[in-house]
C-alpha positions in Angstrom: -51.4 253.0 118.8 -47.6 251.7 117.6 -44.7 253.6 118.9 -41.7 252.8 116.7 -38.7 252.6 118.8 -35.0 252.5 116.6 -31.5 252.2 117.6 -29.6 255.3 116.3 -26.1 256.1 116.6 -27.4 259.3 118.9 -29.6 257.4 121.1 -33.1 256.2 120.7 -35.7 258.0 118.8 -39.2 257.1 118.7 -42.1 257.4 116.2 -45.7 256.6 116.9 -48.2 255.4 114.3 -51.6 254.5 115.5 -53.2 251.2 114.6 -56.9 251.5 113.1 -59.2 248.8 112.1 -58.7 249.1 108.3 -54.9 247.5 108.9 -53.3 251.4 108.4 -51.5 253.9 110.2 -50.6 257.8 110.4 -47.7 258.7 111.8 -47.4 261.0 115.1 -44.4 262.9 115.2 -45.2 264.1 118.9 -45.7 260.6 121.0 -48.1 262.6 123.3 -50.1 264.3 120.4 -53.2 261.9 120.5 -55.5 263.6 118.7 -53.4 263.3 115.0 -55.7 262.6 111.9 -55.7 258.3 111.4 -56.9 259.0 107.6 -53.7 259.0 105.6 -51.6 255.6 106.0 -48.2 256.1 106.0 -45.0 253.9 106.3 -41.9 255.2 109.2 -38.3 254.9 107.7 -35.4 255.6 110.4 -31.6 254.3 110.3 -31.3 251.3 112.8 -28.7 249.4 114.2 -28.7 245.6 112.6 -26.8 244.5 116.1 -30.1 245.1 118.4 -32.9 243.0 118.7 -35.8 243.5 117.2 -38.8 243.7 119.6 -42.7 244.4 119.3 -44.5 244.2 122.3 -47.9 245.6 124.1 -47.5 248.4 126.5 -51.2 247.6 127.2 -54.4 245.2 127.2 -54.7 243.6 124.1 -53.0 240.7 122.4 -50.7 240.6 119.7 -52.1 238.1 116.4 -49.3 238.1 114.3 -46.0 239.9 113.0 -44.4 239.6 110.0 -41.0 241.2 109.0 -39.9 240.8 105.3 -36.4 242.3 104.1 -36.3 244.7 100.5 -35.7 241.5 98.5 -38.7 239.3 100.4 -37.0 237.6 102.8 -39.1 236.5 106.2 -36.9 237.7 109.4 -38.0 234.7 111.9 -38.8 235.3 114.8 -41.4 234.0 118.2 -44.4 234.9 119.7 -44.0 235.2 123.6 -46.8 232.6 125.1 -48.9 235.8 126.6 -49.7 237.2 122.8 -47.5 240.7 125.1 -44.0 240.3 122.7 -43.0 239.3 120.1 -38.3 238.9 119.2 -36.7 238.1 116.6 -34.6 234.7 115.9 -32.5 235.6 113.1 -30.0 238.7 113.1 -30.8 242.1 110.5 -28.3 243.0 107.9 -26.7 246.1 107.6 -27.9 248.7 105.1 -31.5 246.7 104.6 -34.5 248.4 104.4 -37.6 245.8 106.5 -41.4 246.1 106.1 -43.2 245.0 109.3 -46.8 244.6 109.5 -48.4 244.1 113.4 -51.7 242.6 113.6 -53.5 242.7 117.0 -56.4 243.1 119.4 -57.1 246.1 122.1 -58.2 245.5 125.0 -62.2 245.3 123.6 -61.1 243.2 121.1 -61.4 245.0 117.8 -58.8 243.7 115.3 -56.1 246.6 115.0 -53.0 246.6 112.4 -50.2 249.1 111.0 -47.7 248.7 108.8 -44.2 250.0 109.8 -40.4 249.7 107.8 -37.3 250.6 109.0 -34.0 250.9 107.6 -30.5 249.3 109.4 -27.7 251.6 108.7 -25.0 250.3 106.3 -22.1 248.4 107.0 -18.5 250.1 106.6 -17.3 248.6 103.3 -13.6 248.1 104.1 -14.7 245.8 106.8 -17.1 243.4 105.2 -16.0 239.8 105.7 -16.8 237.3 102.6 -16.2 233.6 101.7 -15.0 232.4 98.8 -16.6 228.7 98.6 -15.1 225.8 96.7 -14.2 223.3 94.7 -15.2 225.0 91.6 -18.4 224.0 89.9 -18.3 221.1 88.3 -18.7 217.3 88.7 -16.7 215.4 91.8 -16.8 212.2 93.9 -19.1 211.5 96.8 -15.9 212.4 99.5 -15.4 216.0 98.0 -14.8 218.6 100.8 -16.7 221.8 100.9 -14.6 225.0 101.7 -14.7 228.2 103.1 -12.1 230.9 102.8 -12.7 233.6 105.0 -11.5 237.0 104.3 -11.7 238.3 107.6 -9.9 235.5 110.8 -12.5 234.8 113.3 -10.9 233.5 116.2 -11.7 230.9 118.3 -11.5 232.9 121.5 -15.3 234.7 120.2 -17.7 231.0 119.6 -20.6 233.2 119.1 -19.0 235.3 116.7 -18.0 231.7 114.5 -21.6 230.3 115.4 -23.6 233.4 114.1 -20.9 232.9 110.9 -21.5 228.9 110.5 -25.6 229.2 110.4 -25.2 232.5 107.5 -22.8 229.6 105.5 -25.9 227.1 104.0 -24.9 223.9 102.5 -28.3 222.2 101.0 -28.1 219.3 98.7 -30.5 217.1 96.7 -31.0 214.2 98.8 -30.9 216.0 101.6 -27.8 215.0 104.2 -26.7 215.4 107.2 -23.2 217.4 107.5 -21.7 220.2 109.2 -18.6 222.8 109.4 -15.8 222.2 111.0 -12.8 225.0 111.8 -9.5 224.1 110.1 -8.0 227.6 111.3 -8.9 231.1 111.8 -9.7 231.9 108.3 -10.8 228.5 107.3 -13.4 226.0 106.8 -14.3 222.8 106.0 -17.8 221.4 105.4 -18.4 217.4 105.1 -21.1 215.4 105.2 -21.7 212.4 108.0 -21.2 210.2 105.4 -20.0 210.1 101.8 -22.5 212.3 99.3 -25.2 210.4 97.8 -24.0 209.6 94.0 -25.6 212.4 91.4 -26.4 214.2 94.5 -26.4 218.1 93.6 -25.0 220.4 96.5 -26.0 224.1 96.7 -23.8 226.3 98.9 -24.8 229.9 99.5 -24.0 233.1 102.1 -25.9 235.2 103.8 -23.6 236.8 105.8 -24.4 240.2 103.5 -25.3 242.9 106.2 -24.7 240.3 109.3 -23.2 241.6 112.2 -20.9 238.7 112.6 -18.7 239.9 115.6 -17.7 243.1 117.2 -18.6 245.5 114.9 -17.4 243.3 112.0 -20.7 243.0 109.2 -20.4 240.2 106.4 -20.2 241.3 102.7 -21.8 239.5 99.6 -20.1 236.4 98.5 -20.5 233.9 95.0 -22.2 231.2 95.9 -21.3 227.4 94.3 -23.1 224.7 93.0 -21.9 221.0 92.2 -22.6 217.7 91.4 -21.5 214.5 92.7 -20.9 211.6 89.8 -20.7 207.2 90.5 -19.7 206.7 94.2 -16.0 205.5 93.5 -14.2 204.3 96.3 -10.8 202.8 96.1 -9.3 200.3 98.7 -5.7 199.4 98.9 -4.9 196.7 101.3 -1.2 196.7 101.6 -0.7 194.0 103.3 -2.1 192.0 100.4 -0.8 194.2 97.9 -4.4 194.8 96.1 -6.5 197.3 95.3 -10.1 197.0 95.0 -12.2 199.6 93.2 -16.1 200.2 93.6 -18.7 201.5 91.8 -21.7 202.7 93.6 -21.0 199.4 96.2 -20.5 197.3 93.1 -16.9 195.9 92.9 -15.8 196.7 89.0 -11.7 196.0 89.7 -9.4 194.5 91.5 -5.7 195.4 90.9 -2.4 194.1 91.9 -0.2 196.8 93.6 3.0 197.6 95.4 2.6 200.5 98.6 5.8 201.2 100.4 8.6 199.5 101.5 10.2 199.8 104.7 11.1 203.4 105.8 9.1 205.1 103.3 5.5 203.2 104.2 2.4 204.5 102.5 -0.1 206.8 104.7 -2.6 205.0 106.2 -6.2 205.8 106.1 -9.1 208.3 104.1 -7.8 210.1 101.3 -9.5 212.2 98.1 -8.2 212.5 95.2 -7.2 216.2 94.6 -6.3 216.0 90.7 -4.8 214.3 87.9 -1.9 214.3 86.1 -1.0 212.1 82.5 2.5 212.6 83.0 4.7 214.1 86.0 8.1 214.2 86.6 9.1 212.3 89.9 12.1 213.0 91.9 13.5 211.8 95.5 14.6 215.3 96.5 11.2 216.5 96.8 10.5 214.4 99.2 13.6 214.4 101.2 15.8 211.7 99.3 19.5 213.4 98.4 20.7 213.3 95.4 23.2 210.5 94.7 22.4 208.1 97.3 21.2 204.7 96.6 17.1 205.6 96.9 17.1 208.9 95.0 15.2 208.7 91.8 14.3 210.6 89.0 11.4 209.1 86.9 9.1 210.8 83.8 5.7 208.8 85.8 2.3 208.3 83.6 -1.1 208.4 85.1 -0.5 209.6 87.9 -3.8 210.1 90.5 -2.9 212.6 93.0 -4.0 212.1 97.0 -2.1 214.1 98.9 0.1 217.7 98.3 3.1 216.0 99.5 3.5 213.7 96.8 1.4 210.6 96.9 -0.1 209.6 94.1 -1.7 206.1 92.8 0.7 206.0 89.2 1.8 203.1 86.9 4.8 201.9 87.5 6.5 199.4 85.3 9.4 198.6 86.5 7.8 197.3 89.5 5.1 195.0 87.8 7.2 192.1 88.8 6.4 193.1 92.6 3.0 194.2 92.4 0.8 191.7 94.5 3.9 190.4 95.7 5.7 192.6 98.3 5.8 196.5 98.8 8.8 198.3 96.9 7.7 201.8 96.8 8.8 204.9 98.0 5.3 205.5 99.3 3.1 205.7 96.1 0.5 203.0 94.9 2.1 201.7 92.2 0.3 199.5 89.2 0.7 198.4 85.9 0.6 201.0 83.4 -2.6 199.4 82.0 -4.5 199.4 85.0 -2.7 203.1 85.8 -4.5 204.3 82.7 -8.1 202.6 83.9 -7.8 204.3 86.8 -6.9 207.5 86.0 -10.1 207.6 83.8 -12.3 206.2 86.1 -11.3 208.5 89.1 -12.3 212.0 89.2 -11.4 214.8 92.2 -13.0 214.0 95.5 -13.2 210.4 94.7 -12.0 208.4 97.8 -9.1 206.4 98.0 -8.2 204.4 101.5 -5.3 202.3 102.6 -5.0 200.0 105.3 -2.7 197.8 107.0 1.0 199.6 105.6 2.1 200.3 108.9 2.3 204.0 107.6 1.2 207.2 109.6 -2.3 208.3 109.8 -3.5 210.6 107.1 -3.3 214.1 108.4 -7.1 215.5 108.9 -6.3 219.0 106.9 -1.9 219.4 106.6 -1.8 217.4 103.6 -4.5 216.7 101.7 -8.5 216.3 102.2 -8.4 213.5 105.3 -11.6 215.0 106.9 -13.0 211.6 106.6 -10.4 210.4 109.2 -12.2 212.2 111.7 -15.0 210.9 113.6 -18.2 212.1 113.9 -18.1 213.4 117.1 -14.7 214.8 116.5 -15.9 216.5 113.5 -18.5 218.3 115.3 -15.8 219.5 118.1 -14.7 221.4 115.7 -17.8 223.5 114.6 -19.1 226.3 117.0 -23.0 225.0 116.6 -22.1 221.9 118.8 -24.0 220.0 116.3 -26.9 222.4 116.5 -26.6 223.1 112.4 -30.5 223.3 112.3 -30.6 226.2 114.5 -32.0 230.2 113.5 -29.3 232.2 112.5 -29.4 234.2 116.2 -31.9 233.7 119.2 -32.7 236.4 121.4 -30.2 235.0 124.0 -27.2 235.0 121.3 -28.2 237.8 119.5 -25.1 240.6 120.2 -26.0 243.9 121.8 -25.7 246.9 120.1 -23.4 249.6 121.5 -26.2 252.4 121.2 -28.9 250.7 123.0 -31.2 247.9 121.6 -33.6 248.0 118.3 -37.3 248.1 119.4 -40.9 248.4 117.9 -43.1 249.1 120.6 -47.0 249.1 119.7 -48.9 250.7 122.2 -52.9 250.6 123.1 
């Protein structure tokens, strides 16, 4: 005999269905009736509460064979079978407003097979309070250092890690080759995923929710969110050495140019470090006020600029600049910007794409900033980068474990079989 056990928002109400040999079940609507027919199968539907664990457990002799637990769309809830055959828990949260099918297989205590099938429904979710996340870039083609993102539309803070961790699992990044990467938490409301390592040229990278129905923190239930899928193109990585005023540009490891370039001069040196290029521009107008240069003193400037590559929201960008072609691979006369002939300018403006990488060393410049300025994730270490998601690394974990798994304010979610 099965006793259904669900969470409901007046307390704990309980069904029992009896197991039979055939793999059906009849309902009881009086647990201590025991005499109720066992001809007509039948299928218990209650509200639950998607915050409780989900338990099945013997209250008697027998063992338990298996359990299965499939959402309305087909989806397998995982969960673990205790080492006695007694209990079995789930490891990944319910959604909200979900209706599950659960079929118990087991033995009595004489060892005849017994089964019933059972469903349940979790109540739904308030709708005002559904948190989403808008992913990006936008489909489309990019360069092997392209950043994942995650805009939240609820803040988790950082002062609730389980809330964030239960968050992080429902956000899945998959890619074809397979690599290994993780989120990290630029702010409240933010996120950033990277690989370990640059994406795999022509790699295609699938990012998908499934925070729809999850209790993500105190009463707070995900919504439905779009999910993304791009490609990565050539592996392009730029590398501007500034103290020998030269860029070299790779293709897939393959050096295919090196350019002659200017960085900046003293007082306005160029950033140091990991950068992505975050767009293009054929022609933008360039002025020293925007970046803190008044207007009539010997260093302002005002220049129509061609091919401009941009790497940071600040106002770096890799441009041609002819008027300095007498200094490039000579000395450093910019104002902070990777300057180049206007030939080369336009070879690499069409060779680049967004999330191409583009790295400077030795201009005695400031460090890229990580997230203030730009996409320089890629300055962070490993380990640093993995501070900075709740999983500690753990990205391979089940969405909730029966340790993490929050409690539910009306009591715990339970099917209890019983021989």
């Amino acid at each position: 005999m099965d006793a259904f056990r669900a969470g409901l928002c007046s307390g704990l109400e309980q069904q029992v269905v009896l197991a039979t040999s055939s793999g059906a079940g009849s309902v009881v609507r009086d647990p201590s009736s025991r005499g109720a027919s066992r001809a007509a199968a039948h299928t218990v539907v209650l509200p639950t509460d998607a915050a409780g664990p989900l338990e099945i457990a013997l209250a008697g002799p027998g063992l338990l064979t298996y359990v299965t637990v499939h959402d309305g769309h087909g989806r397998h809830v995982g969960g673990s079978l205790g080492a006695r055959g007694h209990r079995w828990a789930n490891t990944e949260p319910l959604r909200a407003g979900e209706t599950y099918t659960v079929r118990v297989g087991a033995q009595d205590a004489a060892g005849t097979p017994v089964g019933v099938t059972m469903a349940f429904r979790t109540a739904p979710a308030e709708q005002e309070d559904r948190l989403t996340a808008e992913f990006g870039p936008r489909p489309g083609t990019y360069g092997a250092g392209q950043i994942v993102t995650a805009s939240l539309s609820h803040p988790v803070p950082a002062t609730d890690p389980a809330a964030r961790a239960r968050l992080e699992r429902a956000l899945q990044v998959t890619s074809e080759p397979a690599v290994e990467g993780a989120w990290h938490w630029v702010d409240e409301s933010t996120l950033h995923y990277r690989p370990r390592t640059y994406w795999p040229a022509h790699a295609v990278v699938h990012v998908v929710s499934g925070l729809d129905g999850v209790e993500v923190g105190e009463r707070q239930y995900g919504g439905p969110s779009e999910s993304l899928r791009f490609s990565i193109g050539d592996r392009i990585e730029a590398l501007t050495d500034a103290a020998a005023h030269e860029m070299t540009v790779r293709r897939n490891g393959r050096t295919v140019r090196t350019i002659p370039v200017t960085t900046g001069k003293a007082g306005f040196l160029t950033r140091t470090g990991i950068k992505v290029v975050l767009g293009k521009e054929r022609k933008v107008r360039m002025r020293g006020d925007s970046v803190g240069i008044k207007r009539g003193t010997s260093e302002f400037y005002d220049l129509p600029v061609f091919y401009a590559t941009r790497v940071t929201w600040s106002g770096e960008y890799v441009h041609a600049a002819p008027w300095s072609v007498d200094a490039q691979g000579e000395e450093n006369v910019s104002h902070g910007c990777t300057g180049m002939s206007t030939a080369d300018a336009a070879w690499f403006f069409d060779t680049v794409r967004e999330g191409d990488v583009v790295s400077v060393v030795n201009s005695g410049g400031e460090p890229m900033a990580p997230f203030a300025n730009g996409f320089g994730d890629w300055n962070l270490s490993w380990d640093a980068w993995l501070a900075g998601s709740a999983l500690g690394g753990d990205t391979d974990s089940p969405l909730a474990s029966p340790a993490s798994a929050p409690s539910s304010a009306h009591g715990p979610s339970r099917l209890l079989p019983l021989t």
